[in-house]
C-alpha positions in Angstrom: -48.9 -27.2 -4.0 -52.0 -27.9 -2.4 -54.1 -31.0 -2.4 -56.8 -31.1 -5.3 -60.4 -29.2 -4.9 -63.9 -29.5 -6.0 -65.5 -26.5 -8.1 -68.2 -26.6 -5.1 -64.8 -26.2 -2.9 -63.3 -23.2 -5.1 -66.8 -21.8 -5.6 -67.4 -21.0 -2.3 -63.8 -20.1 -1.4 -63.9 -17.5 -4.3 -68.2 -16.6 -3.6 -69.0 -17.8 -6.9 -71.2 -20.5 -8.2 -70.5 -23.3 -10.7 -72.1 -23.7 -14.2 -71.6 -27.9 -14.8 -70.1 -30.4 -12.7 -69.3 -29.1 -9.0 -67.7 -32.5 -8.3 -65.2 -32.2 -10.8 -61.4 -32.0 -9.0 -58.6 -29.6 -10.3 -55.3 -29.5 -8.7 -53.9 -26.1 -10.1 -54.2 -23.4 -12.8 -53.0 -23.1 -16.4 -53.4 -20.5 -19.4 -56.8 -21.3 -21.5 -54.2 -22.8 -24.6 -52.4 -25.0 -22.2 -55.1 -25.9 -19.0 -55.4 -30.0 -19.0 -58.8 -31.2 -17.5 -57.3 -31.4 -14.3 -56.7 -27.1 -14.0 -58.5 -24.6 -13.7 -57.9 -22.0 -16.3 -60.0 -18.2 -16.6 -61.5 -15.3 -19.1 -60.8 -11.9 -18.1 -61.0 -10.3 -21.4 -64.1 -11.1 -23.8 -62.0 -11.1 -26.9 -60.9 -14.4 -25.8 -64.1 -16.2 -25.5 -63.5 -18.2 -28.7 -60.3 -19.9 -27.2 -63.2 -21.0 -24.2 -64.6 -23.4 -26.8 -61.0 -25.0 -27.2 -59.4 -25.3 -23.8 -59.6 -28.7 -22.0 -59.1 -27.1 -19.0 -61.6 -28.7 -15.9 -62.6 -25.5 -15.7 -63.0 -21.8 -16.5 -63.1 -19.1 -14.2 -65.5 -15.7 -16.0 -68.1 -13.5 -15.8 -71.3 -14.2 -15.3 -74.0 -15.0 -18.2 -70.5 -15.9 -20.5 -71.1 -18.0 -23.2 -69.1 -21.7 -21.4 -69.2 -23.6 -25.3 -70.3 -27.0 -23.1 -67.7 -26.4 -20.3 -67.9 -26.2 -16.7 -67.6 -22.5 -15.6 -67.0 -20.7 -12.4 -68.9 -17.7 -12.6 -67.2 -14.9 -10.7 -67.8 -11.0 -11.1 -63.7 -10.5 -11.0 -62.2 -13.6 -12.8 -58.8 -12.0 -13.0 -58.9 -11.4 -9.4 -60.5 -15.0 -8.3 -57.8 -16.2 -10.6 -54.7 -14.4 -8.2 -57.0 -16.1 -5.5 -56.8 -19.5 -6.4 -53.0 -19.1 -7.6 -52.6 -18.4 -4.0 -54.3 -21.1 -2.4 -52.8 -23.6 -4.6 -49.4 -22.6 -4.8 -48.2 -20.5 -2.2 -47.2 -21.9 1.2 -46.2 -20.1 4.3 -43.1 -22.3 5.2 -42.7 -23.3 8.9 -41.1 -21.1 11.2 -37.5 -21.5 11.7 -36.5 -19.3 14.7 -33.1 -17.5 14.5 -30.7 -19.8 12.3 -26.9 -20.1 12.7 -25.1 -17.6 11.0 -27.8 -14.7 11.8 -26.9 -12.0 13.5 -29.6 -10.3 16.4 -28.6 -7.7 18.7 -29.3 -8.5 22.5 -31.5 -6.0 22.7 -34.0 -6.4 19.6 -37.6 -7.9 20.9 -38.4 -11.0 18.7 -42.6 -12.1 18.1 -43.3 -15.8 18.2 -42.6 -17.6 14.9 -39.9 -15.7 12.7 -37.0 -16.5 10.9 -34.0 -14.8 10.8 -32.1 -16.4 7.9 -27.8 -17.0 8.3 -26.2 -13.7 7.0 -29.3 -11.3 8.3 -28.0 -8.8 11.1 -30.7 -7.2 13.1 -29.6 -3.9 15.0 -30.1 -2.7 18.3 -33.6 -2.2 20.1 -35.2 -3.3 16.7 -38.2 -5.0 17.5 -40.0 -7.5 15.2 -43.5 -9.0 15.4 -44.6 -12.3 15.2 -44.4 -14.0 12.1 -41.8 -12.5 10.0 -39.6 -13.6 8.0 -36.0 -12.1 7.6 -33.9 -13.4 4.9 -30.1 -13.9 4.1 -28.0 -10.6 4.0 -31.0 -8.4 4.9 -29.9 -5.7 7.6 -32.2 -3.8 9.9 -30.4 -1.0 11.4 -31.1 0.0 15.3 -34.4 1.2 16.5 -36.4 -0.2 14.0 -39.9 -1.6 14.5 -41.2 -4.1 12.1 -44.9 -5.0 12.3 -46.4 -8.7 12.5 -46.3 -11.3 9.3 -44.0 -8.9 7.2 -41.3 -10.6 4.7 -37.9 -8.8 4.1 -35.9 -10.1 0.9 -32.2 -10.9 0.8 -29.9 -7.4 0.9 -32.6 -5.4 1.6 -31.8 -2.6 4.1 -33.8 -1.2 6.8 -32.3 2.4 8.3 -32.1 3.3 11.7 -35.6 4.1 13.2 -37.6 3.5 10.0 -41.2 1.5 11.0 -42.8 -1.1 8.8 -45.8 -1.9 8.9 -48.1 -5.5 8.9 -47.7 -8.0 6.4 -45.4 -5.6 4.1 -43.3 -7.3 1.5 -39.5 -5.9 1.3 -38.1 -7.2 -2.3 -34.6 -8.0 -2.5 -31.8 -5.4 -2.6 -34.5 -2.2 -1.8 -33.3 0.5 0.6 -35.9 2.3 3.2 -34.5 5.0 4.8 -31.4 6.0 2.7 -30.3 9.4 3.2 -32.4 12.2 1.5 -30.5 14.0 -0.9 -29.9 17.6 1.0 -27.0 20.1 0.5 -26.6 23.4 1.6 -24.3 25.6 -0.8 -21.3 26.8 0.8 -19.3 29.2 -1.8 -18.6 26.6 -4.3 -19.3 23.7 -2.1 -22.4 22.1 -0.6 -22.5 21.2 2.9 -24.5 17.8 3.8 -27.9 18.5 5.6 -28.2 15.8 7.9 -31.7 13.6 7.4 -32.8 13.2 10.9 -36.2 12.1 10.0 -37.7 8.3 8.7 -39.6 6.5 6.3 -42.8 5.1 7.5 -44.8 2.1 5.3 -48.0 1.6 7.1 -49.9 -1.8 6.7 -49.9 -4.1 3.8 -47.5 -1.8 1.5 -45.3 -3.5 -1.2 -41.8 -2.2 -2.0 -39.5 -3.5 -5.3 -36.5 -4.9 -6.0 -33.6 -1.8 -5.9 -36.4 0.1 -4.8 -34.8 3.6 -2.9 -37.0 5.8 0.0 -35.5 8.1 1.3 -35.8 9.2 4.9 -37.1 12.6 5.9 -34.7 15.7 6.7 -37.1 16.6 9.9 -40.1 14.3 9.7 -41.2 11.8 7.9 -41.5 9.9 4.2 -45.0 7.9 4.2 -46.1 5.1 2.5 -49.7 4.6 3.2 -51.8 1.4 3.7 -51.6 -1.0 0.6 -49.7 0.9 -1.6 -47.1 -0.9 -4.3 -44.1 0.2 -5.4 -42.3 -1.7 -8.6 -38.7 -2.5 -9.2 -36.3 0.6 -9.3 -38.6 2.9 -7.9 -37.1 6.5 -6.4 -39.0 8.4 -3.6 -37.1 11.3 -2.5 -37.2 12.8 1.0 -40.7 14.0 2.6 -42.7 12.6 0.4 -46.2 10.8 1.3 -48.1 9.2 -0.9 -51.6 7.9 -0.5 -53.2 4.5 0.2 -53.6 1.9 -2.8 -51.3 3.4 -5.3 -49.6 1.8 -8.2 -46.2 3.2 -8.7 -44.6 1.3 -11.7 -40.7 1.1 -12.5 -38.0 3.3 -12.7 -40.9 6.0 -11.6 -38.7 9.4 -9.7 -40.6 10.9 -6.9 -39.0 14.3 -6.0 -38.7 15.6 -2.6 -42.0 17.2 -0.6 -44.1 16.0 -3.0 -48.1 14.4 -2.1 -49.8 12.2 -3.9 -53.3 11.0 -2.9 -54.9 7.9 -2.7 -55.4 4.8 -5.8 -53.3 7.2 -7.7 -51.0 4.9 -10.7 -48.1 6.5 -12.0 -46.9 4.1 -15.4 -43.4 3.4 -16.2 -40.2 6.4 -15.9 -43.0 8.4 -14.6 -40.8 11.9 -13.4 -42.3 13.5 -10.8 -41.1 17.3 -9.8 -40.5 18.1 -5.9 -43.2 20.3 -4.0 -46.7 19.4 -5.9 -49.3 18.1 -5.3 -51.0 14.8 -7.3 -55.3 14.4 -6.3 -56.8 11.3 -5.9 -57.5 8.7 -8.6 -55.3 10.0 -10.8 -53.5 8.1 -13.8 -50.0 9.1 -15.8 -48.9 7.4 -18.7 -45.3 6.1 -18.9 -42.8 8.7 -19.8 -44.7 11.6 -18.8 -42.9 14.5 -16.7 -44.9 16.1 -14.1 -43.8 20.2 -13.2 -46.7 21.2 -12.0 -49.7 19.5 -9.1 -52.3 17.7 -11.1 -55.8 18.2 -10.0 -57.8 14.4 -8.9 -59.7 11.8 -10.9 -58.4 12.6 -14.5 -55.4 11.0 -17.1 -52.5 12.4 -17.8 -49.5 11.8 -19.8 -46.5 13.2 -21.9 -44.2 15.9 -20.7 -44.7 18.5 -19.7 -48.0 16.3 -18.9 -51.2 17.3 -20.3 -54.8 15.8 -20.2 -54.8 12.4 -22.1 -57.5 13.1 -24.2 -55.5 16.1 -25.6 -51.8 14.4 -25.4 -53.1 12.1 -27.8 -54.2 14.9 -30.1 -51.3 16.2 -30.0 -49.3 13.0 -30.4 -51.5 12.1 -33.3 -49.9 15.1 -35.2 -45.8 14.9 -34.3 -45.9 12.4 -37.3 -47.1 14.5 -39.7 -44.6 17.3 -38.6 -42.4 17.0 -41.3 -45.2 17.3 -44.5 -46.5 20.3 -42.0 -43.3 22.1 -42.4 -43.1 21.6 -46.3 -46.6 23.2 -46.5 -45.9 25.8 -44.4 -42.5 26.7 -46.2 -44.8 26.5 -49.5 -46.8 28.9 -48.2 -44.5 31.2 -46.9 -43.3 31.1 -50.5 -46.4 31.6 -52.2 -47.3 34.7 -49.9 -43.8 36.5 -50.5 -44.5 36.0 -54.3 -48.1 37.5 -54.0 -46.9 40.3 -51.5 -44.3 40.7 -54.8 -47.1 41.4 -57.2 -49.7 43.6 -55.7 -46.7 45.6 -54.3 -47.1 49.0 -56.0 -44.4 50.0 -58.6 
């Protein structure tokens, strides 16, 4: 953890300004119920603005104009974000560089930038070529001809395939799999014969990938992950697939093969995605939701087969009355038969 600050000092890394005592020193962050006068704590949502008046926290990071109940504030225009800020300046370290430990393995061949680690139990291929700043850790393998841009971390048992390129400052969580074989069979009778996946998987700059996260290389060309994107834990993204810069792709989410999906586009959790569509920019799916068909941009979806929100939650508001529905409607199928009965001519 870093050395304490001044608000002043946090103010100005964050382009805020302080409401109360600048001089006042904080050495780290806490929740607004648990924040000690020597942390910072922060509002992001106004329904909490009571609990503002009972923290002890040094601080409190908000919104401008927020109501501070006598403490000192930070006034910020994204406290949730200036809060992720300061977590990272006071508790995340970039440890020293450690070169190429015992126990690593590195191919002749790879080209190694200036200040890396390769942890013991990493094996780097052939002709792989990593830039400056990485960090490689214990039992992570990066097959032969990969290139691996500057400042990028790659997490114990992770596995890079042959020829796959990563981008800068990517972060590779442990156990995930870039460049696995795409999932390609030609039938044969009553067999399938394997279609060999000659392509890669691409991540450009600043992409996150999950824990037990799977992309799939390309048969031909190649499966893109564009600039800032994020994948979640136990993500699927099938072959030839691209999808857009600064997308949110949340757990357990199946991307089927040839699909595109544009850019700041957030798919929620077991999101199922059907091969060869099409998703527009700025689009959002709820969790659960199936996707069959391309989704025009810059509207919700969810539920399955997905549907405009606004009208999935019609509909969902109904399902529960189903049951009384079907009474009714047997009721009246009764009541009409008896009618039908009576003005039926003798």
């Amino acid at each position: 953890m870093t050395e304490a600050k001044t608000l002043k000092e946090l103010a100005d890394y964050l382009g805020g300004t302080v409401r109360g005592d600048e001089g006042c020193q904080v050495n780290g962050l806490a929740p607004l119920d648990m924040a000690g006068p020597d942390k910072v704590t922060f509002l992001a949502n106004p329904k909490y603005a009571s609990k503002v008046a009972e923290t002890q926290a040094g601080a409190v990071l908000m919104a401008p104009g927020g109501e501070a109940y006598g403490r000192n504030v930070i006034e910020v225009s994204n406290p949730y974000l200036a809060f992720a800020k300061l977590l990272n300046l006071f508790y995340v370290q970039v440890p020293a560089p450690l070169g190429i430990l015992p126990g690593a393995s590195v191919a002749a061949s790879a080209t190694l930038g200036s200040g890396i680690t390769v942890h013991p139990g990493a094996v780097i291929g052939e002709q792989v070529t990593i830039g400056n700043g990485c960090i490689i850790h214990p039992g992570a393998v990066v097959y032969a001809g990969v290139s691996i841009g500057a400042g990028t971390v790659i997490h114990a048992n992770a596995v890079i395939r042959e020829r796959c390129r990563i981008g800068n400052r990517c972060v590779i969580q442990p156990g995930a799999v870039i460049g696995s074989d795409g999932f390609g069979y030609a039938p044969d009778g009553n067999h399938y014969y394997p279609i060999p996946q000659i392509g890669i998987v691409v991540l450009e700059d600043d992409v996150e990938i999950g824990a037990n996260t799977c992309i799939d290389r390309a048969a031909l060309e190649v499966t893109l992950i564009r600039r800032g994107t994020k994948l979640d834990n136990l993500v699927q993204v099938a072959h030839n697939c691209q999808i857009g810069e600064d997308c949110m792709i949340v757990s357990q989410v199946g991307i089927s093969g040839s699909t595109r999906i544009g850019n700041h586009v957030t798919l929620a959790g077991q999101v199922g995605v059907a091969g060869h569509l099409s998703i527009g920019d700025n689009v959002m799916v709820g969790a659960q939701s199936g996707i069959p068909g391309s989704l025009p941009a810059n509207a919700g979806y969810s539920g399955t087969p997905a549907m405009p929100h606004k009208e999935w939650l019609k509909a969902m508001a109904i399902v529960p009355k189903l049951p009384e529905l079907r009474k009714s409607i047997t009721a009246l199928e009764k009541r009409i038969i008896e009618l039908e009965e009576q003005i039926r001519p003798a």
